[in-house]
MOPAC internal coordinates of N, CA, C and O (Angstrom, degrees):
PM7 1SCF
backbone

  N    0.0000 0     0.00 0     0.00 0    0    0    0
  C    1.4444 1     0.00 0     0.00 0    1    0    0
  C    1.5166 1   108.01 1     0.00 0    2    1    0
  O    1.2310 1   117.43 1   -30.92 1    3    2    1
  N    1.4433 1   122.50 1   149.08 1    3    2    1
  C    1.7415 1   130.08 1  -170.03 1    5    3    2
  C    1.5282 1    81.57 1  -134.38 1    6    5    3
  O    1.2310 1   138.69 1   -23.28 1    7    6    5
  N    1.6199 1    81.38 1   156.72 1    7    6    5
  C    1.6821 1    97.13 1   163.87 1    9    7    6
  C    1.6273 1    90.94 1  -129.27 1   10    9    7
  O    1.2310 1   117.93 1   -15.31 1   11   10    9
  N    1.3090 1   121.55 1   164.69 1   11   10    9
  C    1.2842 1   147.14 1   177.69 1   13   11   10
  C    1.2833 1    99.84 1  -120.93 1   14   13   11
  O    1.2310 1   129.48 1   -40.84 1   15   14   13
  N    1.7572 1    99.34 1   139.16 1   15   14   13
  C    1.2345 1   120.01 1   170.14 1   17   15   14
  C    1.9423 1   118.22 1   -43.06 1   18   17   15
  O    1.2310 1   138.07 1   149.10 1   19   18   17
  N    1.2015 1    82.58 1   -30.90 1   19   18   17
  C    1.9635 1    94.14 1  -174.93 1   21   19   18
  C    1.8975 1   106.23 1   -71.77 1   22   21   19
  O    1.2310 1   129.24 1   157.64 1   23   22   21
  N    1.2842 1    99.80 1   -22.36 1   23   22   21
  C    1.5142 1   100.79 1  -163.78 1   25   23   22
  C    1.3838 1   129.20 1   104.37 1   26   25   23
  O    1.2310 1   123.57 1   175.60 1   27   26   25
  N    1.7119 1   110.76 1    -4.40 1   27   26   25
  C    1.3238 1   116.49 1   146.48 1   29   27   26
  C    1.5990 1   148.48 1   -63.36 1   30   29   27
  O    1.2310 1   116.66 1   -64.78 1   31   30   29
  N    1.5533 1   123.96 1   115.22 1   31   30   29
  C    1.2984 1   108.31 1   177.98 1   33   31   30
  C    1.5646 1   112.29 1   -80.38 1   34   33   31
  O    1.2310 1   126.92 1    -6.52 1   35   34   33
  N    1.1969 1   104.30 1   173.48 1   35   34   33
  C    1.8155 1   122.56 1  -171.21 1   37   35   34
  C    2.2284 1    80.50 1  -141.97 1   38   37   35
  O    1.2310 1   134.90 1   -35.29 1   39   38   37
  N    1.2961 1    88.79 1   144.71 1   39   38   37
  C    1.3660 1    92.85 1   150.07 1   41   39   38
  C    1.9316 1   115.18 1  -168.03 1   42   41   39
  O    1.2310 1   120.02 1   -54.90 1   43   42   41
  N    1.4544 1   117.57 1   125.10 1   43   42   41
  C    1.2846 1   137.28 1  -179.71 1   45   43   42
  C    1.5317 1   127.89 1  -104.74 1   46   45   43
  O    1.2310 1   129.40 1   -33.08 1   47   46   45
  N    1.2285 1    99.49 1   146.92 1   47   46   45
  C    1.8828 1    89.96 1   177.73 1   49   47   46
  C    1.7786 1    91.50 1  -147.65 1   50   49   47
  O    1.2310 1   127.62 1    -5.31 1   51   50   49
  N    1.5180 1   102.94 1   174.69 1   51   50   49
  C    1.2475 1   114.17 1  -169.22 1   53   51   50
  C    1.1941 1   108.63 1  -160.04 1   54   53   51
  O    1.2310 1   110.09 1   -47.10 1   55   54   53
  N    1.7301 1   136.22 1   132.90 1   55   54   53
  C    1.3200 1   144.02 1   171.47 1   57   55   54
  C    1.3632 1    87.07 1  -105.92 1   58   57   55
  O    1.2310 1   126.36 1   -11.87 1   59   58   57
  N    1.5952 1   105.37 1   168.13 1   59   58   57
  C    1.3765 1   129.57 1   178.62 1   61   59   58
  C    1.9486 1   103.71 1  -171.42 1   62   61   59
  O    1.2310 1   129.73 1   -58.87 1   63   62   61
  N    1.0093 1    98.84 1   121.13 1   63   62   61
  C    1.3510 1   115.53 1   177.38 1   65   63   62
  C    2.2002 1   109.90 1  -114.08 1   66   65   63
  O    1.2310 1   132.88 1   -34.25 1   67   66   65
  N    1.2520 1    92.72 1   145.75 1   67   66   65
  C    1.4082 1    89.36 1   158.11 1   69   67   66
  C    1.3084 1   115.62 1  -171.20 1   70   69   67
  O    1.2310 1   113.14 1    12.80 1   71   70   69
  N    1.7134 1   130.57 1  -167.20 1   71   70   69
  C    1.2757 1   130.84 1   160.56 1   73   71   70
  C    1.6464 1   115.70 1  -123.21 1   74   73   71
  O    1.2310 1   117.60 1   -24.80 1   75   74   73
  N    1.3781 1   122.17 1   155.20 1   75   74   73
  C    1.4546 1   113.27 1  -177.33 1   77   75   74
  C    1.0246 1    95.63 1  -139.76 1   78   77   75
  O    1.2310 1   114.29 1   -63.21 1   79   78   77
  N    1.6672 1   128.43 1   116.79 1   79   78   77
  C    1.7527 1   125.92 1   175.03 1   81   79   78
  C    1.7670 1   101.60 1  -139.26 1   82   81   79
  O    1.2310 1   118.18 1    -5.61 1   83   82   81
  N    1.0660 1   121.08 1   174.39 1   83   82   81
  C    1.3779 1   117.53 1  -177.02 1   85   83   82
  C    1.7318 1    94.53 1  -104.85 1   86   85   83
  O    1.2310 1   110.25 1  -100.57 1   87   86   85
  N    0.5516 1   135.92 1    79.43 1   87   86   85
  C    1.5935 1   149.91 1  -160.21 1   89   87   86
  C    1.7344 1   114.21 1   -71.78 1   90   89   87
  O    1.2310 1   116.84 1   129.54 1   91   90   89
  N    1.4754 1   123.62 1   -50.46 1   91   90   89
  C    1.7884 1   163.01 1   139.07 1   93   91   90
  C    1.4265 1   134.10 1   -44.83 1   94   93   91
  O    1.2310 1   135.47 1   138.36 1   95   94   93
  N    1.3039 1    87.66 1   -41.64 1   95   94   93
  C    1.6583 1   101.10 1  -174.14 1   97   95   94
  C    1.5900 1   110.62 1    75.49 1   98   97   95
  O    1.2310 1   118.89 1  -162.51 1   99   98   97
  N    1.2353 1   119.72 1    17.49 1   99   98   97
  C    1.4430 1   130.02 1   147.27 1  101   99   98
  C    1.6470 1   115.50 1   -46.83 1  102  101   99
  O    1.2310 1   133.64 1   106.36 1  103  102  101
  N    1.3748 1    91.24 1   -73.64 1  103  102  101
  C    1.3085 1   110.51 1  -149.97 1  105  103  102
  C    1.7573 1   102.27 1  -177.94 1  106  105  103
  O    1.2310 1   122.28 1    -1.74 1  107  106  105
  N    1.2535 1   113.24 1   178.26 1  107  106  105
  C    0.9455 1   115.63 1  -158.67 1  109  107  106
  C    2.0237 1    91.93 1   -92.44 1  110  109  107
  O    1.2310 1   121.50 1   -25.76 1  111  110  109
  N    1.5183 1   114.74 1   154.24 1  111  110  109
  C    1.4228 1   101.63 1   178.14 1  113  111  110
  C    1.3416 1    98.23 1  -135.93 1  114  113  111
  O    1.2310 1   117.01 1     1.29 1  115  114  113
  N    1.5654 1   123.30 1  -178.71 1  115  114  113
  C    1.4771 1   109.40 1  -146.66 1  117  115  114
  C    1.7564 1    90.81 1  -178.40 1  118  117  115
  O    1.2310 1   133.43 1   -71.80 1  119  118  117
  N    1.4107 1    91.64 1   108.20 1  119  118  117
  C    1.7917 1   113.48 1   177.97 1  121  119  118
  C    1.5427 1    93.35 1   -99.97 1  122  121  119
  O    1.2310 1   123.42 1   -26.99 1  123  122  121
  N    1.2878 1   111.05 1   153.01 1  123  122  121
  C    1.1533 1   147.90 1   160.09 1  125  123  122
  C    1.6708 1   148.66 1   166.65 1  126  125  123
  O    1.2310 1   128.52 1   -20.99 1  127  126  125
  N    1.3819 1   101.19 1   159.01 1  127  126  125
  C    1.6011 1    99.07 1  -138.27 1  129  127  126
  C    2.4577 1    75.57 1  -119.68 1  130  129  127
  O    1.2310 1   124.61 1    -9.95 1  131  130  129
  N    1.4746 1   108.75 1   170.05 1  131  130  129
  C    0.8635 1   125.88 1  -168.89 1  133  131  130
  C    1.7624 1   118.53 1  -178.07 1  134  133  131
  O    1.2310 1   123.88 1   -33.04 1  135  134  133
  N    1.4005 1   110.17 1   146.96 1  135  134  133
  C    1.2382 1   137.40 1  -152.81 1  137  135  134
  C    1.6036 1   122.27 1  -134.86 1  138  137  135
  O    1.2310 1   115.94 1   -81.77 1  139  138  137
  N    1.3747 1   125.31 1    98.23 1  139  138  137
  C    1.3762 1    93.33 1   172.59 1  141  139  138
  C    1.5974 1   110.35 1  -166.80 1  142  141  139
  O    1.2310 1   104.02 1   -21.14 1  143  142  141
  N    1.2672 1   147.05 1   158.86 1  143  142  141
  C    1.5255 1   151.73 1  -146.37 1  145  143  142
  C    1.9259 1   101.67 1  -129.18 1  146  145  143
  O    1.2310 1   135.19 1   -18.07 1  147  146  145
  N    0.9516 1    88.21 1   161.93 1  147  146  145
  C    1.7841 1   103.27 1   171.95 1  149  147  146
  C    1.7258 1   107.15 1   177.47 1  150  149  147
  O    1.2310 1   134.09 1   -47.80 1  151  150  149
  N    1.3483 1    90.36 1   132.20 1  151  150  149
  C    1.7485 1   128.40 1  -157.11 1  153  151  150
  C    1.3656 1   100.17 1  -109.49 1  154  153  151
  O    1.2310 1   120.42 1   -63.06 1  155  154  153
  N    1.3659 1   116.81 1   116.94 1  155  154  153
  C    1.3171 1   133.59 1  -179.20 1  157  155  154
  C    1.5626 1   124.83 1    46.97 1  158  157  155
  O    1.2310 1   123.71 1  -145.06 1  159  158  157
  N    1.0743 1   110.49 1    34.94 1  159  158  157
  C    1.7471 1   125.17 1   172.81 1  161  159  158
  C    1.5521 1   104.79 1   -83.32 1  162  161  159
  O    1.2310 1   105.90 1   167.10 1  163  162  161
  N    0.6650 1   143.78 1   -12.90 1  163  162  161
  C    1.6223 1   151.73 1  -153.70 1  165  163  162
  C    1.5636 1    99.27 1  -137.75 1  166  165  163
  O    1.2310 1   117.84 1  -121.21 1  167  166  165
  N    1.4646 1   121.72 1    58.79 1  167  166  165
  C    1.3048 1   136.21 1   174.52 1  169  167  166
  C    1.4924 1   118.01 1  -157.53 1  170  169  167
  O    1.2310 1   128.59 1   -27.79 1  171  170  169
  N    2.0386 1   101.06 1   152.21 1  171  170  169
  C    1.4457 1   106.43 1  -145.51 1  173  171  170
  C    1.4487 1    92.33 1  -170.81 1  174  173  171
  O    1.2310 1   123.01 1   -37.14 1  175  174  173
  N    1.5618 1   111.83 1   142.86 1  175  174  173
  C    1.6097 1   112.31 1  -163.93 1  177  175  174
  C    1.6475 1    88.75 1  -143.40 1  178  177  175
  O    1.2310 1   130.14 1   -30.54 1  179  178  177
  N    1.5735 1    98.06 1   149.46 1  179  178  177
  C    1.5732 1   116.44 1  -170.41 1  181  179  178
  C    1.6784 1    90.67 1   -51.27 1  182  181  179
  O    1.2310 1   114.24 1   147.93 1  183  182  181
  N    1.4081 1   128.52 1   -32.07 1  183  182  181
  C    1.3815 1   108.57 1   175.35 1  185  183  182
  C    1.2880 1   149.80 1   -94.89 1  186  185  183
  O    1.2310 1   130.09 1  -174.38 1  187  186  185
  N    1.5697 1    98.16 1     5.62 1  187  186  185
  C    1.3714 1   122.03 1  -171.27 1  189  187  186
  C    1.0306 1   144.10 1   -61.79 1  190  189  187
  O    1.2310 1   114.70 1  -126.19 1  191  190  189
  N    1.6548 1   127.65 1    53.81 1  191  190  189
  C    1.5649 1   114.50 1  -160.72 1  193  191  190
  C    1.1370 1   138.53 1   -31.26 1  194  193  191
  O    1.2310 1   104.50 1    -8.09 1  195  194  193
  N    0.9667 1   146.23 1   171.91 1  195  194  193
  C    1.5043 1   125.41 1   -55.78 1  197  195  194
  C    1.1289 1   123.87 1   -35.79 1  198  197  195
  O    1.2310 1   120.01 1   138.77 1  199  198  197
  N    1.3374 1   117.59 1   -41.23 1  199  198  197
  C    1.5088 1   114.58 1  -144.82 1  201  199  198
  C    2.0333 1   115.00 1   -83.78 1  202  201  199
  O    1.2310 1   123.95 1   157.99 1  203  202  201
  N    1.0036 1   110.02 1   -22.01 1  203  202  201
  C    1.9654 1   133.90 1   158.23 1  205  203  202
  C    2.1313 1    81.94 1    70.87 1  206  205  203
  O    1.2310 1   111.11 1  -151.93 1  207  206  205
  N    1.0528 1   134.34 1    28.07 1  207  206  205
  C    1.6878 1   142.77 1   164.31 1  209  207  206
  C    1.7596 1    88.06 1   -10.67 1  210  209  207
  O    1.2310 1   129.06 1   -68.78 1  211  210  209
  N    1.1337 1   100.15 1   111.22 1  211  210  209
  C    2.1639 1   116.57 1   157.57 1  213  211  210
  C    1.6520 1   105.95 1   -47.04 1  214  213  211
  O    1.2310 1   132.22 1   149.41 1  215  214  213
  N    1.6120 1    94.00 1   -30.59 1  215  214  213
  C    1.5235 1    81.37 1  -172.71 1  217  215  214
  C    2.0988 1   116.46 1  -159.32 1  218  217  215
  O    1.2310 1   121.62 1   -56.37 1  219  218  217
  N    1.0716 1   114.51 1   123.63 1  219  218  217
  C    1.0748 1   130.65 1  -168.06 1  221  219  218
  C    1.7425 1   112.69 1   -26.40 1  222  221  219
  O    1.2310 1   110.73 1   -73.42 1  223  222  221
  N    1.4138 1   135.04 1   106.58 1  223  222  221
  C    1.3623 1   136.42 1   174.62 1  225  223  222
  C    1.3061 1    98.74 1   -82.07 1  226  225  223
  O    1.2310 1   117.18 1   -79.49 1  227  226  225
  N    1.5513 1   122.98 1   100.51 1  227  226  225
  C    1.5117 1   110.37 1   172.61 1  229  227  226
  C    1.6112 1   108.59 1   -92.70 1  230  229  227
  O    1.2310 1   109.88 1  -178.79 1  231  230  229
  N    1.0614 1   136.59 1     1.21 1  231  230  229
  C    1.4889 1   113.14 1   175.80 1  233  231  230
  C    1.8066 1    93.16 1  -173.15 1  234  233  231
  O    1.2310 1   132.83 1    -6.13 1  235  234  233
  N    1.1881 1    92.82 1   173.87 1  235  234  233
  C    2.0730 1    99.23 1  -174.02 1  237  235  234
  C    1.4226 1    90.83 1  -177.49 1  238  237  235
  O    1.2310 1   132.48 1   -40.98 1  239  238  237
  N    1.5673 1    93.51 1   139.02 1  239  238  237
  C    1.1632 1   113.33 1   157.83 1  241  239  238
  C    1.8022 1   135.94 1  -117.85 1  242  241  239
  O    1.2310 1   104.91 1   -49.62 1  243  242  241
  N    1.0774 1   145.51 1   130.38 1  243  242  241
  C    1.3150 1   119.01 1   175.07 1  245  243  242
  C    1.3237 1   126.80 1  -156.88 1  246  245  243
  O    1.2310 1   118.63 1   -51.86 1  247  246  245
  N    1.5558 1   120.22 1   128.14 1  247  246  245
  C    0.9602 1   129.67 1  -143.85 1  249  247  246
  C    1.5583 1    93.21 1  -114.74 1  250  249  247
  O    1.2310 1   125.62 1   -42.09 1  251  250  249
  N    1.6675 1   106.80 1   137.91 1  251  250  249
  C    1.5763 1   110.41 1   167.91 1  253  251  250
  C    1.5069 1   132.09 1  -154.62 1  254  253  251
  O    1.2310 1   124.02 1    -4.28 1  255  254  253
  N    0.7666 1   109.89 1   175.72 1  255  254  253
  C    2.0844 1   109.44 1  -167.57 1  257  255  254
  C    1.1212 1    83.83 1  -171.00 1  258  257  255
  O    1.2310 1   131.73 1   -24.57 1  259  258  257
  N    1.4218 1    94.95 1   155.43 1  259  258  257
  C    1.2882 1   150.33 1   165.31 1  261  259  258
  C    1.5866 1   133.73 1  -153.94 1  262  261  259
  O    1.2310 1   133.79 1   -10.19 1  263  262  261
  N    1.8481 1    90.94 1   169.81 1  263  262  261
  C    1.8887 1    80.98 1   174.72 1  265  263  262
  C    1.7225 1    92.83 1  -139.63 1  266  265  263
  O    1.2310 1   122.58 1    -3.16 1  267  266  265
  N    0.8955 1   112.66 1   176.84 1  267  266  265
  C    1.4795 1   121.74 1   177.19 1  269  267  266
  C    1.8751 1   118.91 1  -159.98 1  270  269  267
  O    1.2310 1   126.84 1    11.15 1  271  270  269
  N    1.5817 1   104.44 1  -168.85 1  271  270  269
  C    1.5720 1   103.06 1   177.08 1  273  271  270
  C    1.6353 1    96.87 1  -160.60 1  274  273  271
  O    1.2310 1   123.01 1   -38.57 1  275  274  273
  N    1.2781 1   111.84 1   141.43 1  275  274  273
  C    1.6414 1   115.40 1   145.82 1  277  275  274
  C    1.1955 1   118.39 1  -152.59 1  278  277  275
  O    1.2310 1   131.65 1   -53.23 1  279  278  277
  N    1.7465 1    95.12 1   126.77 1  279  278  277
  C    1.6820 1   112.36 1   167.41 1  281  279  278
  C    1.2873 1   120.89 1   -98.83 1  282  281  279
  O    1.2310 1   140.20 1   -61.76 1  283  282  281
  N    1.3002 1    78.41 1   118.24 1  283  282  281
  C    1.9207 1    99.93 1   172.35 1  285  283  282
  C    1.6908 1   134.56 1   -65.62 1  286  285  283
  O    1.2310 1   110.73 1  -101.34 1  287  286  285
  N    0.9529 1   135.03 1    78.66 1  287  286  285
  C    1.4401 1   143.70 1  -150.07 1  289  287  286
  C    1.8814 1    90.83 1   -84.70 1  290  289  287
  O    1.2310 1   115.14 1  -103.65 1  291  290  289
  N    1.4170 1   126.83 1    76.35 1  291  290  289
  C    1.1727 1   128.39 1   156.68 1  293  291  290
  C    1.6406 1   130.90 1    -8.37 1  294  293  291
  O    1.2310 1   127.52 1   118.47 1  295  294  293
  N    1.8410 1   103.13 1   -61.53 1  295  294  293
  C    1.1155 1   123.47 1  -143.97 1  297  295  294
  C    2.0646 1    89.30 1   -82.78 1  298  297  295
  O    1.2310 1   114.44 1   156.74 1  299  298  297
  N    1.3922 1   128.15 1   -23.26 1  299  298  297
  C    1.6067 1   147.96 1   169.87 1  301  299  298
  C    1.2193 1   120.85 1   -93.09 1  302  301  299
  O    1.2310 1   118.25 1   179.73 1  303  302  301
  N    1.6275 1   120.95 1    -0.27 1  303  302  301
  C    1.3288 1   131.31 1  -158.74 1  305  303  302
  C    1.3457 1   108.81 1     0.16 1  306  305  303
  O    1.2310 1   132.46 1  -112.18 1  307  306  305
  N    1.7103 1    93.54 1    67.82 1  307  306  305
  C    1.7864 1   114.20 1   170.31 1  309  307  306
  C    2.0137 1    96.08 1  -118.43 1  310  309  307
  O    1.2310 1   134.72 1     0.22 1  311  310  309
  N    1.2482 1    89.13 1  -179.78 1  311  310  309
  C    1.3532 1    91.82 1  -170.74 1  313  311  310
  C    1.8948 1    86.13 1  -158.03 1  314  313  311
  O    1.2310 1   122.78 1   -62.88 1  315  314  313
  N    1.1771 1   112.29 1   117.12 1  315  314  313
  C    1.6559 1   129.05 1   174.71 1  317  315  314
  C    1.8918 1   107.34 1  -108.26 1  318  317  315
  O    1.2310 1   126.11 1   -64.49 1  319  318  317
  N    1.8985 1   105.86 1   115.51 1  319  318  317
  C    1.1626 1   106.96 1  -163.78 1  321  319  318
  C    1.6709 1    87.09 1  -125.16 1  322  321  319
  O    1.2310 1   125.80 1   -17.63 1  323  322  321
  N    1.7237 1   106.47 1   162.37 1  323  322  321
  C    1.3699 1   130.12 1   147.03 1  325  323  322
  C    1.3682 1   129.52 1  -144.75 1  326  325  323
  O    1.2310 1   126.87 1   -20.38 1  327  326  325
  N    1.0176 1   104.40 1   159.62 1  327  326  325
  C    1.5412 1    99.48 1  -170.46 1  329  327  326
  C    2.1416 1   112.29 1  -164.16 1  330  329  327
  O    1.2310 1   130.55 1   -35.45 1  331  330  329
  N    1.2165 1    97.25 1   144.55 1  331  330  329
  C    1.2569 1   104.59 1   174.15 1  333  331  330
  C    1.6847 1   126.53 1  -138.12 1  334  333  331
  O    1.2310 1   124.77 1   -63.40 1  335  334  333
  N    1.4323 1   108.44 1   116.60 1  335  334  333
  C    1.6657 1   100.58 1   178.33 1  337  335  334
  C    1.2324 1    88.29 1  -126.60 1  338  337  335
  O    1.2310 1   124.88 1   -27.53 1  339  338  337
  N    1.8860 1   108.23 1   152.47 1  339  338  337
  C    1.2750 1   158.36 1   169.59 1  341  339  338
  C    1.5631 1   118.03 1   -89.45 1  342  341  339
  O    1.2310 1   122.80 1   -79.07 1  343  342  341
  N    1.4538 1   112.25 1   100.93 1  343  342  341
  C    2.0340 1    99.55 1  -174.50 1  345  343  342
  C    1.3485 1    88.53 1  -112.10 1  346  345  343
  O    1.2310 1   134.07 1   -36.29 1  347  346  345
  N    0.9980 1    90.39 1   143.71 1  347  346  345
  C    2.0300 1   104.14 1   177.78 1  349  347  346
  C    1.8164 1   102.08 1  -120.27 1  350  349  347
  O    1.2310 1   122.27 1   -70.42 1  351  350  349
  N    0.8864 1   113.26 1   109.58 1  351  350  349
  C    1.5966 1   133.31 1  -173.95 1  353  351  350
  C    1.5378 1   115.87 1   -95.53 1  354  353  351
  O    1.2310 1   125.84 1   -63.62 1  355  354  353
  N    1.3387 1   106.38 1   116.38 1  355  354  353
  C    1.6546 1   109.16 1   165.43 1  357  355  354
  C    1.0524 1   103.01 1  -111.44 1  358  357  355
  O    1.2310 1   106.72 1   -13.22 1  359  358  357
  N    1.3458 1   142.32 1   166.78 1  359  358  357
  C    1.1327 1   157.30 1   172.98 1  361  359  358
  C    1.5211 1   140.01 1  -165.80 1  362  361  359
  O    1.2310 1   111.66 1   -80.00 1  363  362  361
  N    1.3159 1   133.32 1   100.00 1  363  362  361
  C    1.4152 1   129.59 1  -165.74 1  365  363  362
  C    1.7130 1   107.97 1  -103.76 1  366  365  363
  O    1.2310 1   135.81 1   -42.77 1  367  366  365
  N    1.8673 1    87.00 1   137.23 1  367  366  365
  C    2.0497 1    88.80 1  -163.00 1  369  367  366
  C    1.9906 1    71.90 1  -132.65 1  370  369  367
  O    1.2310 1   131.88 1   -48.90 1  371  370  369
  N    1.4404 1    94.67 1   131.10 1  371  370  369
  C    1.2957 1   112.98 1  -165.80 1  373  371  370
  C    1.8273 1   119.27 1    41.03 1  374  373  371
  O    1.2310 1   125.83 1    89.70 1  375  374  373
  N    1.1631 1   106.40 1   -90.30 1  375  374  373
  C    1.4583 1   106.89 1  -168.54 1  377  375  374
  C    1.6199 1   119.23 1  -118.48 1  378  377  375
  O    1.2310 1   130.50 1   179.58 1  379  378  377
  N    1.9389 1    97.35 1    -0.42 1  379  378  377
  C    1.1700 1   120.14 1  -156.25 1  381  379  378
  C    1.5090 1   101.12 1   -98.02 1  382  381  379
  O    1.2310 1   117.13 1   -21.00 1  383  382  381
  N    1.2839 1   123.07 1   159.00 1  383  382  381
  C    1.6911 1   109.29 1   172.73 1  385  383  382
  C    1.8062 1    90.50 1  -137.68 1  386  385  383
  O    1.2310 1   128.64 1   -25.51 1  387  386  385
  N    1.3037 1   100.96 1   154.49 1  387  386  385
  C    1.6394 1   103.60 1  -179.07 1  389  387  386
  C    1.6781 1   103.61 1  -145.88 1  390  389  387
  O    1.2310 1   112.40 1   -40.03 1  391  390  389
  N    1.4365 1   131.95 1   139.97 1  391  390  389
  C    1.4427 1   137.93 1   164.03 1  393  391  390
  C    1.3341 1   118.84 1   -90.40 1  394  393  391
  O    1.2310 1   114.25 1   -47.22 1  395  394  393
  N    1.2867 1   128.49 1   132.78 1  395  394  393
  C    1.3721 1   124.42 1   176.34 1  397  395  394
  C    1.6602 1    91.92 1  -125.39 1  398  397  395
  O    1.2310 1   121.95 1   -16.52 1  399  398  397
  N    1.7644 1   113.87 1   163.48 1  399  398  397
  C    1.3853 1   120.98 1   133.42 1  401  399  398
  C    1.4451 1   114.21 1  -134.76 1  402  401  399
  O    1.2310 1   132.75 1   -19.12 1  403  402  401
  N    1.6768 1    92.97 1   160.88 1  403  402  401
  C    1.2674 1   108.19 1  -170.98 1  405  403  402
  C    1.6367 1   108.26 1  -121.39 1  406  405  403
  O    1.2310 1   116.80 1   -58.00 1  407  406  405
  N    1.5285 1   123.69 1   122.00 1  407  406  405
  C    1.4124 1   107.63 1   151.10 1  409  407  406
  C    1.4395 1   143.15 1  -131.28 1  410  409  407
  O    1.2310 1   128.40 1   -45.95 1  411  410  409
  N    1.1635 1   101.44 1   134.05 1  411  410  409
  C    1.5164 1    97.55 1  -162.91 1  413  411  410
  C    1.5485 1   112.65 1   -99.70 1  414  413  411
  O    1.2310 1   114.25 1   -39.33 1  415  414  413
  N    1.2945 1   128.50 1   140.67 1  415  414  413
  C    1.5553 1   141.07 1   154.95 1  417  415  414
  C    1.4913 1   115.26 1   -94.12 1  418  417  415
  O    1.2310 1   113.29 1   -53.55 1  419  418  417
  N    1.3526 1   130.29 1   126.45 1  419  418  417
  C    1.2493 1   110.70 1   176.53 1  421  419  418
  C    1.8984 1    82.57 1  -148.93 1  422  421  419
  O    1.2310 1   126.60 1   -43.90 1  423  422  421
  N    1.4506 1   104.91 1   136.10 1  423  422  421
  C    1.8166 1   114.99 1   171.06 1  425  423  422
  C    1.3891 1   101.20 1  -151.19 1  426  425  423
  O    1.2310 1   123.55 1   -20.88 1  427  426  425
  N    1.3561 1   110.80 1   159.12 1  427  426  425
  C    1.6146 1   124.87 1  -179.41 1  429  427  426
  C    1.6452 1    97.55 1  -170.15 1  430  429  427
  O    1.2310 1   132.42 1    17.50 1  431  430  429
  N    1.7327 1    93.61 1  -162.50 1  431  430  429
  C    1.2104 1   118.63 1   179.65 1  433  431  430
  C    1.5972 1   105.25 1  -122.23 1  434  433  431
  O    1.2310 1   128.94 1   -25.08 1  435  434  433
  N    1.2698 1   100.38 1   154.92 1  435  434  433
  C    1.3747 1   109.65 1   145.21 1  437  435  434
  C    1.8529 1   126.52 1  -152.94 1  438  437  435
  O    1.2310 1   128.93 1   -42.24 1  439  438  437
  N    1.2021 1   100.39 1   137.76 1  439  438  437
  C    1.6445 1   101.51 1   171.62 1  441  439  438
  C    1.2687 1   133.63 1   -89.46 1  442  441  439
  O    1.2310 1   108.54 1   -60.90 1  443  442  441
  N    1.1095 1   139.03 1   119.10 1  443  442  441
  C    1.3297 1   127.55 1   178.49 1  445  443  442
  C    1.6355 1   118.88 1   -84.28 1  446  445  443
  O    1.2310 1   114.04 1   -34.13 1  447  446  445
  N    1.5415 1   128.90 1   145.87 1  447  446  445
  C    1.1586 1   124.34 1  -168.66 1  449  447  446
  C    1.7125 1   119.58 1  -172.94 1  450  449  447
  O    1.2310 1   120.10 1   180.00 1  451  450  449

C-alpha cells in the first residue's frame, strides 16, 4: 500500500510461482509464471504536482501476468534471462472509463564478477 502526497491510497499485490532444476548441465534454469493487480496507482489531478494532469484520473485498475526463464551458465558466472508480462489497464478520467493493453518482452545477460 502507498500513500500520495495528495492523500491518495494505491494498493498492489503480486504472486510469483516457479521451478529451478539443472535440467542441461549448464547451470541451473528456472521457469516461472506470475500474477498480480494494483488499485489506483495510475492516478493524477488537475492539481497534482508535478505532473499539472488536463484532466482528473479518478480511479485505475490493473491487472497483470506474466511468464519468463533464466539460464544460468555456471561455467561464465553469466546468467541469460527472458521474460514477458501482459498489463491490461482500465482507467476512469472524470466520468469516462477507457481499457488499454500493454506488452512487454524484455531479455539480456548478465555477468557476475
Amino acid at each position: 500500500q502507498s500513500e500520495f502526497l495528495n492523500g491518495s491510497d494505491a494498493k498492489a499485490w503480486l504472486v510469483q510461482a516457479g521451478i529451478t532444476k539443472n535440467w542441461f548441465g549448464l547451470g541451473n534454469t528456472s521457469f516461472y509464471g506470475e500474477y498480480g493487480r494494483a488499485t489506483d496507482f495510475v492516478r493524477a489531478g488537475a492539481n497534482d504536482a508535478p505532473f499539472k494532469a488536463p484532466a482528473a484520473t479518478t480511479g485505475s485498475d490493473v491487472d497483470f501476468f506474466g511468464l519468463g526463464a533464466v539460464q544460468q551458465i555456471d561455467a561464465a558466472a553469466m546468467e541469460l534471462y527472458i521474460g514477458w508480462r501482459r498489463y491490461d489497464v482500465d482507467t476512469v478520467i472524470g466520468t469516462k472509463g477507457t481499457s488499454d493493453t500493454l506488452d512487454l518482452v524484455q531479455g539480456g545477460a548478465r555477468i557476475r564478477f
